[in-house]
PDB file as gemmi writes it, atoms N, CA and C in Angstrom:
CRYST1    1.000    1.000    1.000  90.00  90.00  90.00 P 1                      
ATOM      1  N   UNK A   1      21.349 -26.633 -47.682  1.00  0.00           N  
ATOM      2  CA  UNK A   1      21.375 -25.325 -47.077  1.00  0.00           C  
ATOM      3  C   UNK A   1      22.438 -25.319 -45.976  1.00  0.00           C  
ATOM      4  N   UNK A   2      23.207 -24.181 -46.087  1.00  0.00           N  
ATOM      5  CA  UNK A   2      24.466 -24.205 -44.885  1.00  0.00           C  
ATOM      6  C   UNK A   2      24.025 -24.016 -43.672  1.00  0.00           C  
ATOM      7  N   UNK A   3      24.203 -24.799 -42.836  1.00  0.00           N  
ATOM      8  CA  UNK A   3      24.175 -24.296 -41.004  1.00  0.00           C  
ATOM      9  C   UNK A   3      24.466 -23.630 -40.506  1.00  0.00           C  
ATOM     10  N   UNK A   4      23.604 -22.483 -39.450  1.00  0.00           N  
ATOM     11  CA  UNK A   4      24.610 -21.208 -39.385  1.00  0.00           C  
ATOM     12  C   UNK A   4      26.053 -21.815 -38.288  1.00  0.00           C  
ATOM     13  N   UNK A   5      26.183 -20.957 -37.846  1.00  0.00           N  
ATOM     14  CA  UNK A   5      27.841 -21.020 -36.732  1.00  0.00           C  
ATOM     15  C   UNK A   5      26.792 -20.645 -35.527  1.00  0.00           C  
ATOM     16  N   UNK A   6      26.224 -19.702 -35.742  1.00  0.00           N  
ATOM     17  CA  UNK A   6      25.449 -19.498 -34.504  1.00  0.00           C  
ATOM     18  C   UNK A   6      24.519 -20.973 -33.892  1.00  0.00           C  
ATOM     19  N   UNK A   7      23.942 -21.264 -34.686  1.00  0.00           N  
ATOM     20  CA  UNK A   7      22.830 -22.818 -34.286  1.00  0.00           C  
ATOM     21  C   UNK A   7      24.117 -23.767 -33.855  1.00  0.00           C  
ATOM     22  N   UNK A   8      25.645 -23.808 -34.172  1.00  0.00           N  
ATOM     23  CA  UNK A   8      26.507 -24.745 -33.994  1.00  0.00           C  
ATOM     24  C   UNK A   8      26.360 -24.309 -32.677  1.00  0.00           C  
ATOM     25  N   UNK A   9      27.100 -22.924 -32.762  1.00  0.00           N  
ATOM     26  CA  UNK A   9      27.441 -22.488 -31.021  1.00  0.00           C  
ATOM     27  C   UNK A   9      26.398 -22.937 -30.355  1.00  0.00           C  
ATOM     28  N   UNK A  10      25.236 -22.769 -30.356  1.00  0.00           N  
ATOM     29  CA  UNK A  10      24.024 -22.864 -29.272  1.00  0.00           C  
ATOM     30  C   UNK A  10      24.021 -24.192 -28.728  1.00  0.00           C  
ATOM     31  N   UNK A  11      24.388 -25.585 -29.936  1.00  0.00           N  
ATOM     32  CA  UNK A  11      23.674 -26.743 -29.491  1.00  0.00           C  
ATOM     33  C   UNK A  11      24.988 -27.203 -28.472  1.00  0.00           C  
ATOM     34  N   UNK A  12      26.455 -26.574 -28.993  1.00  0.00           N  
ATOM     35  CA  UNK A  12      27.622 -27.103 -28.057  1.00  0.00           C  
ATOM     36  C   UNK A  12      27.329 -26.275 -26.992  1.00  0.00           C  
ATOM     37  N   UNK A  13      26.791 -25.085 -26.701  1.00  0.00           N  
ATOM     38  CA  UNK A  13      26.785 -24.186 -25.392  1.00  0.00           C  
ATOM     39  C   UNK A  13      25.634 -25.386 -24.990  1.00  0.00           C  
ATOM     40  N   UNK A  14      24.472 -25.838 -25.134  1.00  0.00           N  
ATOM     41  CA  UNK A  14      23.774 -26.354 -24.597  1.00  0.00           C  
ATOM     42  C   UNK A  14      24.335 -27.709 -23.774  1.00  0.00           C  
ATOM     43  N   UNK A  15      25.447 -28.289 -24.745  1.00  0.00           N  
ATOM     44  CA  UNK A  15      26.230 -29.642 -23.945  1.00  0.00           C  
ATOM     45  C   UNK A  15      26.895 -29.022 -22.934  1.00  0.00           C  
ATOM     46  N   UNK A  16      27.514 -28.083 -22.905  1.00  0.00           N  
ATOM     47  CA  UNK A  16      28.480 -27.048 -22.352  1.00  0.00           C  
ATOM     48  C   UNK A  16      27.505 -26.637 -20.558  1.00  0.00           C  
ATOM     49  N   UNK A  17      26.395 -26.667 -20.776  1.00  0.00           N  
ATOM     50  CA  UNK A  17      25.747 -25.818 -19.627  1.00  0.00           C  
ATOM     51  C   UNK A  17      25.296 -27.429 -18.746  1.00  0.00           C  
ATOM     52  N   UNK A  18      24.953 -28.611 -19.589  1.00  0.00           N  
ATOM     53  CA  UNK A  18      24.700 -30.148 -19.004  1.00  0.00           C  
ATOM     54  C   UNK A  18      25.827 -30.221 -18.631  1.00  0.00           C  
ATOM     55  N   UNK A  19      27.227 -30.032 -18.550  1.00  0.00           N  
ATOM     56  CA  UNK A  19      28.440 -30.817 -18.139  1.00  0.00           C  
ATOM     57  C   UNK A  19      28.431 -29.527 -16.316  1.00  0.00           C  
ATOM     58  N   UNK A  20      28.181 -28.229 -17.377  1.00  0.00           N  
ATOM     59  CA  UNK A  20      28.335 -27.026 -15.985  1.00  0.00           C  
ATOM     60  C   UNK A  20      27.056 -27.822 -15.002  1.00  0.00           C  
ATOM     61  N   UNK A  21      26.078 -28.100 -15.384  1.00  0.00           N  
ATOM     62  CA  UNK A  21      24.983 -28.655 -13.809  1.00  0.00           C  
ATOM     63  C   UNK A  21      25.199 -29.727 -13.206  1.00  0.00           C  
ATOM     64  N   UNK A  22      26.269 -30.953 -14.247  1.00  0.00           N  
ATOM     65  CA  UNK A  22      26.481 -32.175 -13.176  1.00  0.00           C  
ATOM     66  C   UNK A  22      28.005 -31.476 -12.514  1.00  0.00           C  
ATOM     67  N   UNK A  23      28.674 -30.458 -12.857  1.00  0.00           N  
ATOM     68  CA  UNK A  23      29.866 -30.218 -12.065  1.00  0.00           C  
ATOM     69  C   UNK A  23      28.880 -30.004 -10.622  1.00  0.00           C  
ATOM     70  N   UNK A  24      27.944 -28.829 -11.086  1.00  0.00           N  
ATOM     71  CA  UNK A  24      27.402 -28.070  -9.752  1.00  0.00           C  
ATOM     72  C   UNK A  24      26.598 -29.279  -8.594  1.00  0.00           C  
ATOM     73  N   UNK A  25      26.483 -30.296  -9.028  1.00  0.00           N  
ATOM     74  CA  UNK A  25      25.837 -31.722  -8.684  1.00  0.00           C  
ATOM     75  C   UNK A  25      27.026 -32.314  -8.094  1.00  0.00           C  
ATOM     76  N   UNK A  26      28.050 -31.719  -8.252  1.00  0.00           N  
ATOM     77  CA  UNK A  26      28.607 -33.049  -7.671  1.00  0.00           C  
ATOM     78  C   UNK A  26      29.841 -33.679  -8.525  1.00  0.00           C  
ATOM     79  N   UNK A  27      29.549 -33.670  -9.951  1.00  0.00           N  
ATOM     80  CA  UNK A  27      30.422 -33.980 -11.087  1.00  0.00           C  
ATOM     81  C   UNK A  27      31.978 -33.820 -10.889  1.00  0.00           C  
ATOM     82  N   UNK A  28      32.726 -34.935 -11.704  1.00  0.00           N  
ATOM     83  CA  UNK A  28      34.228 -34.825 -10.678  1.00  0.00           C  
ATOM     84  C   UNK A  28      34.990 -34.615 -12.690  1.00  0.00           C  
ATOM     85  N   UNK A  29      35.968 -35.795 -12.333  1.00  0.00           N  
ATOM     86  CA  UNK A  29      37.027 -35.505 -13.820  1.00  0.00           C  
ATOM     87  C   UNK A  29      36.195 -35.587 -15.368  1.00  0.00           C  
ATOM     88  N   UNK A  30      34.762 -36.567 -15.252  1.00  0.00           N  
ATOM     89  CA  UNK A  30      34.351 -37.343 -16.564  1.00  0.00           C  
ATOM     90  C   UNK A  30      33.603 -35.339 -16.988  1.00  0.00           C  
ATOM     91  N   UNK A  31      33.426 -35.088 -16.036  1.00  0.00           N  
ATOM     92  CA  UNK A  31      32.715 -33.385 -16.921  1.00  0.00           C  
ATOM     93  C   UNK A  31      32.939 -32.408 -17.147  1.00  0.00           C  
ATOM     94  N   UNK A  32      34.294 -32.444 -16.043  1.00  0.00           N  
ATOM     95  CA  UNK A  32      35.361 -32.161 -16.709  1.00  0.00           C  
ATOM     96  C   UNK A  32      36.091 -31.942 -17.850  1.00  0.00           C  
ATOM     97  N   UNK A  33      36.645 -33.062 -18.186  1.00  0.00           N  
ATOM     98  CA  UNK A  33      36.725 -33.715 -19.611  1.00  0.00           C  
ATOM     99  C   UNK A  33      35.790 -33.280 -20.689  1.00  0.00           C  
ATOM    100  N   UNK A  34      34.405 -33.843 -20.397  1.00  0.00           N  
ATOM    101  CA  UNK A  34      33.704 -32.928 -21.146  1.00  0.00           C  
ATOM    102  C   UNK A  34      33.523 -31.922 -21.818  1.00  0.00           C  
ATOM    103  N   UNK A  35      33.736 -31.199 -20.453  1.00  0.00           N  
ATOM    104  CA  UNK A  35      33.540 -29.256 -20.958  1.00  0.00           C  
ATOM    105  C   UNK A  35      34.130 -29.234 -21.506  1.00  0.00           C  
ATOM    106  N   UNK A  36      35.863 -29.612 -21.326  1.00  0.00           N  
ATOM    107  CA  UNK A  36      37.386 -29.050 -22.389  1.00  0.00           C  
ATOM    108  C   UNK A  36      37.024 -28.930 -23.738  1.00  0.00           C  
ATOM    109  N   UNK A  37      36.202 -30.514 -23.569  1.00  0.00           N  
ATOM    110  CA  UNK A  37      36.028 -31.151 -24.995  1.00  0.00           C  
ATOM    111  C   UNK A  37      35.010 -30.542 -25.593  1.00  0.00           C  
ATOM    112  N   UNK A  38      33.575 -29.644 -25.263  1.00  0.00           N  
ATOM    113  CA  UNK A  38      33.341 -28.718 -26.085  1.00  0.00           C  
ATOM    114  C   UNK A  38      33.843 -27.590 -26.220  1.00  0.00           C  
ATOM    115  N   UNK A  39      34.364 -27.165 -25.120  1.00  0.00           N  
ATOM    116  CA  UNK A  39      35.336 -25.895 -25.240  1.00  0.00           C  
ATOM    117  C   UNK A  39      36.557 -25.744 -26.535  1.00  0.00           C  
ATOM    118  N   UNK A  40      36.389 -26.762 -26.448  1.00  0.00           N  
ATOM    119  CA  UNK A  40      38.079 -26.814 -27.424  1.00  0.00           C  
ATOM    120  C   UNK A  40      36.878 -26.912 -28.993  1.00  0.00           C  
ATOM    121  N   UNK A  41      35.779 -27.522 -28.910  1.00  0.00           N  
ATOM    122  CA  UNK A  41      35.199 -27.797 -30.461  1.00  0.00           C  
ATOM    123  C   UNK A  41      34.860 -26.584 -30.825  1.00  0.00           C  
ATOM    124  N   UNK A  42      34.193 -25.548 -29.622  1.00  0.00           N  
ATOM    125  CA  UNK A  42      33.506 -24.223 -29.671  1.00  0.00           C  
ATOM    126  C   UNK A  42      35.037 -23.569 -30.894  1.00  0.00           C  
ATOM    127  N   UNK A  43      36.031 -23.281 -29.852  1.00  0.00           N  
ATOM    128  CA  UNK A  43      37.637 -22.851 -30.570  1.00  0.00           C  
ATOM    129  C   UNK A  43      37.754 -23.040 -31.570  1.00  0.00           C  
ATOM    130  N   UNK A  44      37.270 -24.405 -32.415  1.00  0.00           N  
ATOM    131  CA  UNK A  44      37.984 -25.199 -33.601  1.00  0.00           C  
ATOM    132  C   UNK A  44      36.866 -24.222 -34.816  1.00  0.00           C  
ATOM    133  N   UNK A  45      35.783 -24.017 -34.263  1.00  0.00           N  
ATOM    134  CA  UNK A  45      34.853 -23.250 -35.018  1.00  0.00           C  
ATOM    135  C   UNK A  45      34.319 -22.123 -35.404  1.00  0.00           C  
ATOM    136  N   UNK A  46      35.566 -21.421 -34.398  1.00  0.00           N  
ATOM    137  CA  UNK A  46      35.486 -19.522 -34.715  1.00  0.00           C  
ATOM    138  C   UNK A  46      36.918 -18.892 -35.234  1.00  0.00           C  
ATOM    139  N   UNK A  47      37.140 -18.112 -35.899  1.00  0.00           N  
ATOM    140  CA  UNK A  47      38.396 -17.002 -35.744  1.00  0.00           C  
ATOM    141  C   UNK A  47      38.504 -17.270 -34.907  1.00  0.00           C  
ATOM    142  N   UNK A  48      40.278 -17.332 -34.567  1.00  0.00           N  
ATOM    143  CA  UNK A  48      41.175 -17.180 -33.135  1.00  0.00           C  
ATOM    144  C   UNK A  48      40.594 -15.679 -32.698  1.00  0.00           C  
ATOM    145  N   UNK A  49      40.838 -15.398 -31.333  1.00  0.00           N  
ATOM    146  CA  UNK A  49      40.135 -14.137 -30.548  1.00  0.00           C  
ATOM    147  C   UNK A  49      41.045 -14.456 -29.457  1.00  0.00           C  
ATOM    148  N   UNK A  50      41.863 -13.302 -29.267  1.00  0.00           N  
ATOM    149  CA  UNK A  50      42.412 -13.407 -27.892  1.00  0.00           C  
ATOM    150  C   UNK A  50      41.017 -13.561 -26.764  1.00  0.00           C  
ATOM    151  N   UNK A  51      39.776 -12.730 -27.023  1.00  0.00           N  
ATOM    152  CA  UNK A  51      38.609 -12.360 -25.974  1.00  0.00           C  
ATOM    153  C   UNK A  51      38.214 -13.460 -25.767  1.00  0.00           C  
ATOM    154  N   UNK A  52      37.954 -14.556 -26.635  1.00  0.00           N  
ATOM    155  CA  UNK A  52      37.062 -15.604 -26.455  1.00  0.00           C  
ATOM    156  C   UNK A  52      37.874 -16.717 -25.922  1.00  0.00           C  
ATOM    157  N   UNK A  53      39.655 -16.488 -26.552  1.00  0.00           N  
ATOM    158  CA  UNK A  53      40.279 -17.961 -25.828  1.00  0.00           C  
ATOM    159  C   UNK A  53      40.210 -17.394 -24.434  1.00  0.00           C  
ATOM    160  N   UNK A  54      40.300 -16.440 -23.781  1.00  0.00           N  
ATOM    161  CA  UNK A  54      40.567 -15.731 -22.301  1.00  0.00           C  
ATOM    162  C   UNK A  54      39.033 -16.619 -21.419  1.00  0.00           C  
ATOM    163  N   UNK A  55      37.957 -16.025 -21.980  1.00  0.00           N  
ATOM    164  CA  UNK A  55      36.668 -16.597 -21.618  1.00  0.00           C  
ATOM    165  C   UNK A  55      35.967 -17.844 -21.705  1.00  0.00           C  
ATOM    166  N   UNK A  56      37.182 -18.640 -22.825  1.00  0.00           N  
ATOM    167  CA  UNK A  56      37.276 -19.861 -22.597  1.00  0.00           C  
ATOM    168  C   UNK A  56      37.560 -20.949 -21.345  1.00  0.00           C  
ATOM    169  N   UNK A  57      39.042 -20.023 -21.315  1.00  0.00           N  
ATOM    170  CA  UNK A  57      39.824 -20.312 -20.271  1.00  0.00           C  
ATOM    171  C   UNK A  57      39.140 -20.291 -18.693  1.00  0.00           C  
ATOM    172  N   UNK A  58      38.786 -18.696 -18.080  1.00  0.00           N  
ATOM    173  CA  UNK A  58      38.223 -18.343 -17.516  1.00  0.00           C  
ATOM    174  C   UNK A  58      36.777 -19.206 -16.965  1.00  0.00           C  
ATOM    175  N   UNK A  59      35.915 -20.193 -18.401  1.00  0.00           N  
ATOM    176  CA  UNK A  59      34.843 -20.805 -17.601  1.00  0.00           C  
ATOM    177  C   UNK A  59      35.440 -22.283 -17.321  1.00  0.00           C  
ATOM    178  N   UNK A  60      36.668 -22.677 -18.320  1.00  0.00           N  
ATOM    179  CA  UNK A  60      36.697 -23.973 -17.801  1.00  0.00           C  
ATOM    180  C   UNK A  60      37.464 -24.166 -16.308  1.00  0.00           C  
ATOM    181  N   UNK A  61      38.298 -22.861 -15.880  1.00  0.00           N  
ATOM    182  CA  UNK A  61      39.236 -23.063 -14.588  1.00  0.00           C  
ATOM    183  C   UNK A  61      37.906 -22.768 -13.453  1.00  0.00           C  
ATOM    184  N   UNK A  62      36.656 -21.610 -14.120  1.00  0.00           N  
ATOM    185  CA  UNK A  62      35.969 -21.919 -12.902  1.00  0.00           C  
ATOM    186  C   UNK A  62      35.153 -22.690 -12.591  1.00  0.00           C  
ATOM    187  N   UNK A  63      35.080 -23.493 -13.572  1.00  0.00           N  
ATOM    188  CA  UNK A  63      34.359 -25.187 -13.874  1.00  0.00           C  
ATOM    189  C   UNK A  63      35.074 -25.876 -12.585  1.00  0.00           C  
ATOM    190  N   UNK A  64      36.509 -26.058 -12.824  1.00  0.00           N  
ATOM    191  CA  UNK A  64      37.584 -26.899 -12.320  1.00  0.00           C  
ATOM    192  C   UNK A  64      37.900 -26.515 -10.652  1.00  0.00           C  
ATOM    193  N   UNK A  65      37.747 -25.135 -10.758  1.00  0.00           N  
ATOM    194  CA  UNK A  65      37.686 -25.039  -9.282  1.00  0.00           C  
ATOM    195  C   UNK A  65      36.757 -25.149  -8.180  1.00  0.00           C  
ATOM    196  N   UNK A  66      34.891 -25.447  -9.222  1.00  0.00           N  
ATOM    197  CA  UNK A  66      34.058 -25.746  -7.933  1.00  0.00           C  
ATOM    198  C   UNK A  66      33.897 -27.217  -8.262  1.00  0.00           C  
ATOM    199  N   UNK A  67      34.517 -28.260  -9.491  1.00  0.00           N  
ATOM    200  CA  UNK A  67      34.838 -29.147  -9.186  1.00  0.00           C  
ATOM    201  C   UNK A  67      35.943 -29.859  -7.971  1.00  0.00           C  
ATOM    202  N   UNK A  68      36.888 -29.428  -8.286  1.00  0.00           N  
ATOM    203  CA  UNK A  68      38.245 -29.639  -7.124  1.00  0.00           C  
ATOM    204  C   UNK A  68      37.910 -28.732  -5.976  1.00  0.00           C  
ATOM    205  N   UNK A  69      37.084 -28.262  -5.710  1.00  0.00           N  
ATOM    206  CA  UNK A  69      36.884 -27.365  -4.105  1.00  0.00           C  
ATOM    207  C   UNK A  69      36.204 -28.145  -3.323  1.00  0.00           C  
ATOM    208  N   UNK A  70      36.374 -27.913  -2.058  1.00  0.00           N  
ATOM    209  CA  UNK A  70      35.015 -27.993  -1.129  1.00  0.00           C  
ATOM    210  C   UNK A  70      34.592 -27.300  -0.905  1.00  0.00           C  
ATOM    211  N   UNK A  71      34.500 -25.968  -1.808  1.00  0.00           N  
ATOM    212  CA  UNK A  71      33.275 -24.920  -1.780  1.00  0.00           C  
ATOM    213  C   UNK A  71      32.381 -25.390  -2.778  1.00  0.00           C  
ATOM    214  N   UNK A  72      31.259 -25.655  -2.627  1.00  0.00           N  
ATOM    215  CA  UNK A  72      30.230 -26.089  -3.416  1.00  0.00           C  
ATOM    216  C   UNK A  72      29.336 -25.281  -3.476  1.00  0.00           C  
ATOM    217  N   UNK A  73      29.314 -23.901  -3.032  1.00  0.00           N  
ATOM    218  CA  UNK A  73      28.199 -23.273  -2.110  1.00  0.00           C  
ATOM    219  C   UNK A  73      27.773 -22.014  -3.777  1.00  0.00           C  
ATOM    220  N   UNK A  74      27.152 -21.139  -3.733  1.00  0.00           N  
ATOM    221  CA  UNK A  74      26.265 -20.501  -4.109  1.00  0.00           C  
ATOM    222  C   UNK A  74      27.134 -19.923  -5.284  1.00  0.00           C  
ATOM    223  N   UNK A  75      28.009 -18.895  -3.873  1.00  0.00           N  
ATOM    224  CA  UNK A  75      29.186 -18.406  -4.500  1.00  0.00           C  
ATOM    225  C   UNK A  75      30.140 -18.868  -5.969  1.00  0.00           C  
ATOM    226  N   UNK A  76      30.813 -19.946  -5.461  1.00  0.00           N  
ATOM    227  CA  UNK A  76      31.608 -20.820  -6.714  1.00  0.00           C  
ATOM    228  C   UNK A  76      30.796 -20.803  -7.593  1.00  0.00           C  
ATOM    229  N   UNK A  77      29.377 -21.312  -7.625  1.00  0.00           N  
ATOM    230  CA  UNK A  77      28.219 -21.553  -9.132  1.00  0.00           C  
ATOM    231  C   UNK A  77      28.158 -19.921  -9.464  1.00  0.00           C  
ATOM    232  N   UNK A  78      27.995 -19.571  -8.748  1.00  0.00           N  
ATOM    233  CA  UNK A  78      27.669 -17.688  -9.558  1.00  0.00           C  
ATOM    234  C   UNK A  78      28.891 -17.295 -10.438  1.00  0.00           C  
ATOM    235  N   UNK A  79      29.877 -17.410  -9.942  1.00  0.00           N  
ATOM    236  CA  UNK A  79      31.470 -17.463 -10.760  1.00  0.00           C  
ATOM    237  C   UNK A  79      31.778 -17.983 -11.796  1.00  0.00           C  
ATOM    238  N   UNK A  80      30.886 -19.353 -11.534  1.00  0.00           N  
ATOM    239  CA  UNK A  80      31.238 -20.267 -12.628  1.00  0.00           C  
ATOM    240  C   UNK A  80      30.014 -20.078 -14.041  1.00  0.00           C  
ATOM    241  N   UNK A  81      28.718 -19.747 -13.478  1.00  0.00           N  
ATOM    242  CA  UNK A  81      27.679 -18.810 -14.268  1.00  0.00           C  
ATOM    243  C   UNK A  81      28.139 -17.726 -15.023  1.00  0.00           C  
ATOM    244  N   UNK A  82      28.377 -16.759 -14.121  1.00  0.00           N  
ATOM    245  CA  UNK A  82      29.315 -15.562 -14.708  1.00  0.00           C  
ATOM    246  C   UNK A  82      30.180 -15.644 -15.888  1.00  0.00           C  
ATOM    247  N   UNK A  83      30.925 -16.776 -15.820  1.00  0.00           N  
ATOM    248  CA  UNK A  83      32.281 -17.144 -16.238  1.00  0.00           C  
ATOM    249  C   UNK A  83      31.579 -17.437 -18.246  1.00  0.00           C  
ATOM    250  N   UNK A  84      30.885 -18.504 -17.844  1.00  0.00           N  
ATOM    251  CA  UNK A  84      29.875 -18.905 -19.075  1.00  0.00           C  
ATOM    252  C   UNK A  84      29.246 -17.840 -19.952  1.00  0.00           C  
ATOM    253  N   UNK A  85      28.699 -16.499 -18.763  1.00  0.00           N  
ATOM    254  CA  UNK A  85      27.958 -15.801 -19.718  1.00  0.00           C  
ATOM    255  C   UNK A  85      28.894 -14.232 -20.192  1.00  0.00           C  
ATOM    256  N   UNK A  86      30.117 -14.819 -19.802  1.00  0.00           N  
ATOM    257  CA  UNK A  86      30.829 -13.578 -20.550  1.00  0.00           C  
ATOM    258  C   UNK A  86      31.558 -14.621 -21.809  1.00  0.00           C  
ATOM    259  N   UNK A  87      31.729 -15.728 -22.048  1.00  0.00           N  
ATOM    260  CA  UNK A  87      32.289 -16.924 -23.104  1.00  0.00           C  
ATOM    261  C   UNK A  87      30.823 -16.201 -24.088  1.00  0.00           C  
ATOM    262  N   UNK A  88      29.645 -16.756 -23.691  1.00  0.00           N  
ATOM    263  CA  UNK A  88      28.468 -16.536 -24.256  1.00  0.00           C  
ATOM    264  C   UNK A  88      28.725 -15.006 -25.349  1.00  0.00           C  
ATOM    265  N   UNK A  89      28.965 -13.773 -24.137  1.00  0.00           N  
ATOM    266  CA  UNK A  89      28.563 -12.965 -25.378  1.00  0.00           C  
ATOM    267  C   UNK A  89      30.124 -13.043 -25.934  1.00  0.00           C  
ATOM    268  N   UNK A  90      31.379 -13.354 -25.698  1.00  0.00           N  
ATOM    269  CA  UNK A  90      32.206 -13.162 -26.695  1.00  0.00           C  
ATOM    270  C   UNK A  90      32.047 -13.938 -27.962  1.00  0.00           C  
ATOM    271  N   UNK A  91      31.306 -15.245 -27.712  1.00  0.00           N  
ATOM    272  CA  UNK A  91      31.104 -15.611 -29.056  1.00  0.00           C  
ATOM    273  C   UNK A  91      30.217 -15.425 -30.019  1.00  0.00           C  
ATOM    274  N   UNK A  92      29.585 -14.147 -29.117  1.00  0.00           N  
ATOM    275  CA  UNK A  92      27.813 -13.748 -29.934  1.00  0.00           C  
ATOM    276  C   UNK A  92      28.728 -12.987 -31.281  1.00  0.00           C  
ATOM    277  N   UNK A  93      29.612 -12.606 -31.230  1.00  0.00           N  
ATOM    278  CA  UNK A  93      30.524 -11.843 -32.182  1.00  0.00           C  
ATOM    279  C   UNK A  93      31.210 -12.492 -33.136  1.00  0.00           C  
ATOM    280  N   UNK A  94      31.455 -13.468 -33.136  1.00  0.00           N  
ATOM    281  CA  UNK A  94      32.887 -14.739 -33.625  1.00  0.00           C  
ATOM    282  C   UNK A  94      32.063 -14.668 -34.952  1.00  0.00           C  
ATOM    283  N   UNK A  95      33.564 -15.347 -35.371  1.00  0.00           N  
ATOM    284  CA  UNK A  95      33.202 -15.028 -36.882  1.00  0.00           C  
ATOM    285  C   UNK A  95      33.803 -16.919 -37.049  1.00  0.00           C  
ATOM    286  N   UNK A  96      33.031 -17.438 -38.188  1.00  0.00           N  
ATOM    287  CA  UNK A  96      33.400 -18.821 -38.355  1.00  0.00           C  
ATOM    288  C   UNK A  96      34.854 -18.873 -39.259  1.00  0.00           C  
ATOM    289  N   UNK A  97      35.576 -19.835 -38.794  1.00  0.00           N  
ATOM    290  CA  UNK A  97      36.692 -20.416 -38.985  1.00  0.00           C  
ATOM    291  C   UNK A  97      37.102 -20.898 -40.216  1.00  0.00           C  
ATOM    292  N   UNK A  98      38.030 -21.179 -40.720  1.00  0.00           N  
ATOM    293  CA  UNK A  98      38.190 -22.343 -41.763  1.00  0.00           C  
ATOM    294  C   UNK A  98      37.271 -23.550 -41.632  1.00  0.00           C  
ATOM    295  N   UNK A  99      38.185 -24.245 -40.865  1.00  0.00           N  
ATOM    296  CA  UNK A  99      37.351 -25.049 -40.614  1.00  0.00           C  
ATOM    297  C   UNK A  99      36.009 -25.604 -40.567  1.00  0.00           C  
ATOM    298  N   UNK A 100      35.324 -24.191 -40.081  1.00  0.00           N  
ATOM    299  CA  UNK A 100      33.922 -24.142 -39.624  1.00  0.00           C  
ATOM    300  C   UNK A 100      33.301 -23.684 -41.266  1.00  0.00           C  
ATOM    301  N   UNK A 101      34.062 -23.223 -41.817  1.00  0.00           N  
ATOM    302  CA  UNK A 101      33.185 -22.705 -43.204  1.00  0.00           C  
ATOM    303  C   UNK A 101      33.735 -24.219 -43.969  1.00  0.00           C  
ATOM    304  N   UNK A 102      34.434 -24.978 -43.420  1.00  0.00           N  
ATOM    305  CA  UNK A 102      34.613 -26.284 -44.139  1.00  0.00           C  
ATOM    306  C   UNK A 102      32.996 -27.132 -44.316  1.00  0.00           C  
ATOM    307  N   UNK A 103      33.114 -27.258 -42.992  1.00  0.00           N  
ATOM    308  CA  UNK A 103      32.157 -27.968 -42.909  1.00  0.00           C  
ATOM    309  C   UNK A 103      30.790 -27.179 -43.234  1.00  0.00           C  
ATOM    310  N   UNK A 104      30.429 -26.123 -43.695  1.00  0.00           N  
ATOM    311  CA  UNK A 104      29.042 -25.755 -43.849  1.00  0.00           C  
ATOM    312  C   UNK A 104      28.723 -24.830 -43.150  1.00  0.00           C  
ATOM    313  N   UNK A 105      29.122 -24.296 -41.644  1.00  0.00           N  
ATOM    314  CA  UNK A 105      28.782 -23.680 -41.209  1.00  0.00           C  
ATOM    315  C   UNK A 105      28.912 -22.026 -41.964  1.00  0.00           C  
ATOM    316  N   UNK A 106      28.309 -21.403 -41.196  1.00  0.00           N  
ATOM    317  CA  UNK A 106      28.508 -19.981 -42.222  1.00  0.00           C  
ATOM    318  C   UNK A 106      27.676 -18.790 -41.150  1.00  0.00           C  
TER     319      UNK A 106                                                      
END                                                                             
């Protein structure tokens, strides 16, 4: 039975939101790294979307900036929340990829 794209998205948004709470902890380059690295798998698995690479973009720089800040405070996490749940609904829309219909998803 094929896997949807949606159950894909959810379980990488779920790695995606563990890398966002050790940034908000404290987390430096390794979750960083991380995020890109589901960010970029999320990409590999939908239609290109100008909306979604933008909101891509958008959560990993505000990932990166309450990593690299010494604002740690409320503010930066709400931004960086924000940032996630507009990625969230652009991909509630996405349509699966080559790729992604390679592998099963659908």
């Amino acid at each position: 039975m094929p896997r949807s794209l949606q159950a894909a998205l959810e379980e990488t948004l779920g790695s995606i939101e563990r890398a966002l709470d050790h940034i908000r902890t404290g987390g430096g380059d390794a979750e960083l790294r991380d995020l890109r690295a589901q960010l970029l798998n999320i990409l590999e698995l939908v239609e290109r979307d100008p909306g979604i690479d933008a909101a891509s973009d958008d959560a990993f720089a505000s990932a990166k900036a309450l990593a690299d800040g010494s604002d740690k405070g409320a503010r930066m996490s709400r931004l960086m929340t924000e940032a996630l749940l507009r990625f969230r609904d652009r991909l509630a829309l996405a349509q699966p990829s080559q790729r992604a219909r390679d592998k099963g998803l659908s």
